[in-house]
N, C-alpha and C positions, 0 to 999 in steps of 0.2 A: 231388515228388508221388509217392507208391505208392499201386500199387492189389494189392490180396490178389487173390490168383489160387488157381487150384487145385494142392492139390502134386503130385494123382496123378492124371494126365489119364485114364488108362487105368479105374481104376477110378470115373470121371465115367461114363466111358460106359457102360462095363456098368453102372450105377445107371441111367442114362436107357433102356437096353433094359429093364432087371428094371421100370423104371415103366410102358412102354410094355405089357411083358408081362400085370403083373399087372390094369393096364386092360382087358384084352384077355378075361382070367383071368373077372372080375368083370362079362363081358359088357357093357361100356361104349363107348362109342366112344372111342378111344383119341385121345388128342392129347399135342402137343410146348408148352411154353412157352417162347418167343423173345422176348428182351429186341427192342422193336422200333427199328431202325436209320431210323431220317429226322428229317426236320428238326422232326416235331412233338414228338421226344423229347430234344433235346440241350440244354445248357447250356453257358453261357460260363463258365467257373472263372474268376473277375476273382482271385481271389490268385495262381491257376498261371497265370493267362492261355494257359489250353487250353479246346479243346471236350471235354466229358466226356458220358457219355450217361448218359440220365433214368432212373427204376426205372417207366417205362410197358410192360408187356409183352403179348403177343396169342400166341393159343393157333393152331397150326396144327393142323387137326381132319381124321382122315383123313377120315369122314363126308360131310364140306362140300366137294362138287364143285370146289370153288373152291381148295380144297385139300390132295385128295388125292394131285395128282403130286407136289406140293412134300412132303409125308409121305413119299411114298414113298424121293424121293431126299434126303431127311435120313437116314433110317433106312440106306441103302443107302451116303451117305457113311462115315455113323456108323461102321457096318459094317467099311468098308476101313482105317477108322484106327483100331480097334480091331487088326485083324490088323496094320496095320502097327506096333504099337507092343508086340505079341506076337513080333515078328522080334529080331533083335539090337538093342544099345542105340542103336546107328550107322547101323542101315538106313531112309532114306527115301525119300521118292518126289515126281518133281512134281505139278503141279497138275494139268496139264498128259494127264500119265501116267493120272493120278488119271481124270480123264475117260473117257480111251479104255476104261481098265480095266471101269469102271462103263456104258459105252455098248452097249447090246444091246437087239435087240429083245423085247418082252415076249409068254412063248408062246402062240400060240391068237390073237393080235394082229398087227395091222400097224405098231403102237404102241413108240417107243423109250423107253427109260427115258430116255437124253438125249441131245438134238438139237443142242447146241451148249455150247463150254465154257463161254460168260455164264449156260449156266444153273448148273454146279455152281461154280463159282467163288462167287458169293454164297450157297452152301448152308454150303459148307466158312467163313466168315465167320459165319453165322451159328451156326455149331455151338461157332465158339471165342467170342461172344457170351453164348451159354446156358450153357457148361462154364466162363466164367471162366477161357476159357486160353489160348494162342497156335497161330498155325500150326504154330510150329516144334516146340511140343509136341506135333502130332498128327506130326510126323514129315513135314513136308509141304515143298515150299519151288517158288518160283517161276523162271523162267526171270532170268540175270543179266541187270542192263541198266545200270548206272549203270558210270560211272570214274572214277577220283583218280590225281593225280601228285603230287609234294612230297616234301618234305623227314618223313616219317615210317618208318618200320620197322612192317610187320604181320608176324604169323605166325598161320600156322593148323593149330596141332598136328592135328588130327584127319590132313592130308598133310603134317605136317612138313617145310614149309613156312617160309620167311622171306624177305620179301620189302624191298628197300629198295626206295621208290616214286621213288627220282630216278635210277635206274638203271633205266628201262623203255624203251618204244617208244612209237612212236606211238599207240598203243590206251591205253599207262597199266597201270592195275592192275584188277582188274573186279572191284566190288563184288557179294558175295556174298549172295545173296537169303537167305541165313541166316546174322545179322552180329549175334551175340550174343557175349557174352565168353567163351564156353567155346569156341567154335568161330573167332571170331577175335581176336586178344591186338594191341592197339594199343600193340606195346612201348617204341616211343621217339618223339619228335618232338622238332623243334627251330622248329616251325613259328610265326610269331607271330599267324595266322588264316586262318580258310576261307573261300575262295570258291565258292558254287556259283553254275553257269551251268545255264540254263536248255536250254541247245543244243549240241547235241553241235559243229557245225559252228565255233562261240564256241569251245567248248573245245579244238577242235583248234588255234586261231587262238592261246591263250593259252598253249598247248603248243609249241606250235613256235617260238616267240616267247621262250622259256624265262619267260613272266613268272609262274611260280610259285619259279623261281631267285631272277633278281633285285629278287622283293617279300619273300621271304623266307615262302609261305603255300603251304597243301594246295589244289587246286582242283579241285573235282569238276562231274558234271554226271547230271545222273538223263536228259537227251534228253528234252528233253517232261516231262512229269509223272514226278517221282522216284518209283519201286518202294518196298518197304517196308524192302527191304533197303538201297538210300542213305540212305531217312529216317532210318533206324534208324541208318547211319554216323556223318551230320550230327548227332544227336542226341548219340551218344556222346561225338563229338570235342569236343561243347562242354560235356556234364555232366560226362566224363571227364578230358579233358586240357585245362580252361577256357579253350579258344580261341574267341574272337568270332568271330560267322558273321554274311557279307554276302554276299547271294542277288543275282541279276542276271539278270533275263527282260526278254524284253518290253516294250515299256509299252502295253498294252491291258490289256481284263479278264480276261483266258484267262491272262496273265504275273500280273498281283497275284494271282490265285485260287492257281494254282501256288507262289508267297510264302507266303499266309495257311498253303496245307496244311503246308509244311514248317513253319512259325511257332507256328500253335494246333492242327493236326490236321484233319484230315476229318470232315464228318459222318459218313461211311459209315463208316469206323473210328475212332467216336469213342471206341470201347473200347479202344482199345491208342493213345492220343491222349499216354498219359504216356512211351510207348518211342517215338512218332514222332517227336511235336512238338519244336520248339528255341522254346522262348517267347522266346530269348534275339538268334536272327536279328535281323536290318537288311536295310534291304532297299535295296540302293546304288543301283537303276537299273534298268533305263530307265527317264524319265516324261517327258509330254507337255513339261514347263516345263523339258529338258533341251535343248527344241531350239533356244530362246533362248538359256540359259547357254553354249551349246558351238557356235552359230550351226551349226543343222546343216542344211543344205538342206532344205526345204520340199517340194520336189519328190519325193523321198523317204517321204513322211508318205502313210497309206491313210487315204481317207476311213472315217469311223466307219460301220459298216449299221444295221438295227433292232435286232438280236439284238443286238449290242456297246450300245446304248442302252440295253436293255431289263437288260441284266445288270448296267451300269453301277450301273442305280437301284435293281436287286436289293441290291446289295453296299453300298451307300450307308445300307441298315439292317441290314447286319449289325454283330451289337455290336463281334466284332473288326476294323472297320474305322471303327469310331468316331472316331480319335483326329484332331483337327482337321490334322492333315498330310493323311492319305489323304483325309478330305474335302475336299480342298483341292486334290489331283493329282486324284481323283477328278472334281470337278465341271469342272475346267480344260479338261480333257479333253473332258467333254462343251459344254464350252466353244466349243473352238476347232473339235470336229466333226473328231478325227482323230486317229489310233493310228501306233504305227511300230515296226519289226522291228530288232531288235535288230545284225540285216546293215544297216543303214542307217548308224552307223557309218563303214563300209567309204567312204561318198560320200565322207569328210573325207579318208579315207586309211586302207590297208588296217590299218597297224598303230593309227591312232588310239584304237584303243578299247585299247591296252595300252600304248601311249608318252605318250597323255594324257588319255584321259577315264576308267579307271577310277584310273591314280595320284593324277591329281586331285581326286573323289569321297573317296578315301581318306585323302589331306593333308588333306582341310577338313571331313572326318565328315559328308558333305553325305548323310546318309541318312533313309529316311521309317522310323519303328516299327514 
């Protein structure tokens, strides 16, 4: 799947100021149009099996009380990533950065333009929304969080750079919040699939164990919900160098949601759904019906609350949870009235979950779509 994007982010912008402008010019009340990011806007692509976003859009109106601060600080993002992409071809900045930079009080006011970074974070999102372009093309990039070990070779010319991922530390290699082919080059593997984990604490566990050695696989882990820069990893290594990817969270709702995003994408970035998603993922484990299979102590297992219920039945209509497996771990679950951690595991034995429950997941393809 491609999506046409803009070639020249820079001149995006200055168009949407000279639009702003001439509004202005014409004594109009000036507004922004933003493709709108929620659920009443997205579609399930059944051929790409990604979430792709609608053509519904909504005008942010400086006029309209309701949204003149969000005006403001579009225009004020706008603003910094114009200069930033007026600096060298290689200077960028965090998000992070981005914030503080923009954070000041407004004069004659007690009023700041921003009070916290949840607010520009989804400005900066919705600007690459409207412009048809990426973060990375605003020159932007996020703090690293995800890691990989295995059998692959990166390089990243921009520091020339080359890294063998089986010759690292305990930490691994740290996937780069801007993990595109110009800035990092996937030059070799010999790997014959991905693992990601859902936890950092797993991953240490699989690290130290060398079972990324002796499975002969890449294993990453984003810690909690993977950044854009692992999705983005995950995604390449399987469009790129066609290796199968088998995710491993959880088994609650907060572990399959975490699945689906790296799987079909996010609603809130449904727009960049064809550089995140891996439609091609598996999803090895955990699930309620694994505590039979693997007799794993009961004692161990969290009772399910309301919120785990309530999201449960959310996810049981979503189209990409359709496919008669997940509703089937799915209702089990809501079945027996109870979730489990992925440390849980650890009851049978610490190494258990690399000397025999993930090689045996793997020997018998025992995974849900």
């Amino acid at each position: 799947m491609t999506v046409k994007r803009t070639e020249n982010t820079k001149e995006s912008i200055v168009d949407l100021g000279k639009d702003v402008l001439g509004q202005l010019k014409k004594v109009q009340n000036p507004n922004i149009s933003l493709p709108v990011r929620a659920l009443s806007n997205i579609k399930f692509d059944e051929k790409n099996k990604l979430i792709i976003l609608g053509d519904k859009m909504s005008q942010r109106t400086y006029m309209n009380i309701a949204h003149t601060r969000k005006f403001m600080q579009t225009l004020m993002v706008a603003a910094e990533c114009k200069k930033l992409l007026s600096e060298t071809e290689n200077t960028t900045t965090s998000i992070r950065d981005l914030y503080y930079i923009l954070k000041r009080t407004i004069p004659g006011t007690t009023e700041n333009t921003f009070e916290e970074q949840s607010e520009s974070d989804p400005i900066i999102e919705d600007l690459e929304a409207a412009l048809s372009t990426l973060r990375e093309n605003l020159h932007l990039h996020a703090d690293q969080k995800g890691s990989l070990v295995g059998p692959i070779v990166i390089e990243e010319p921009k520091f020339g750079s080359e890294t063998d991922c089986m010759k690292l530390g305990a930490s691994g290699f740290g996937i780069p919040s801007i993990c595109e082919p110009d800035t990092v080059k996937l030059k070799s593997t010999t790997a014959d699939f991905v693992l990601v984990v859902e936890k950092d604490a797993v991953w240490q566990r699989l690290n130290e164990d060398r079972f990324w050695k002796n499975h002969n696989c890449i294993v990453i882990t984003g810690k909690g919900q993977p950044d854009r820069g692992t999705r983005r990893m995950i995604n390449r290594l399987n469009a790129e160098l066609k290796l199968p990817v088998y995710v491993l969270t959880d088994a609650d709702v907060w572990g399959y949601y975490i699945y689906s995003v790296i799987k079909q994408g996010s609603i809130n970035l449904s727009f960049v759904s064809d550089r995140l998603g891996t439609p091609e993922a598996r999803f090895i484990g955990l699930t309620t019906q694994d505590v039979v299979k693997f007799d794993i102590p009961k004692n161990v297992t969290i009772k399910l609350n309301e919120g785990d219920k309530k999201r449960a039945a959310e996810m049981l209509n979503y189209r990409w949870f359709r496919p008669k497996e997940w509703h089937h771990e799915i209702n089990h679950m809501l079945k027996v009235g109870h979730k489990l951690e992925l440390e849980a595991l650890s009851a049978k034995n610490i190494r258990f979950i690399t000397e025999k429950y993930l090689p045996e997941k793997i020997k018998k393809k025992d995974f849900l779509p």
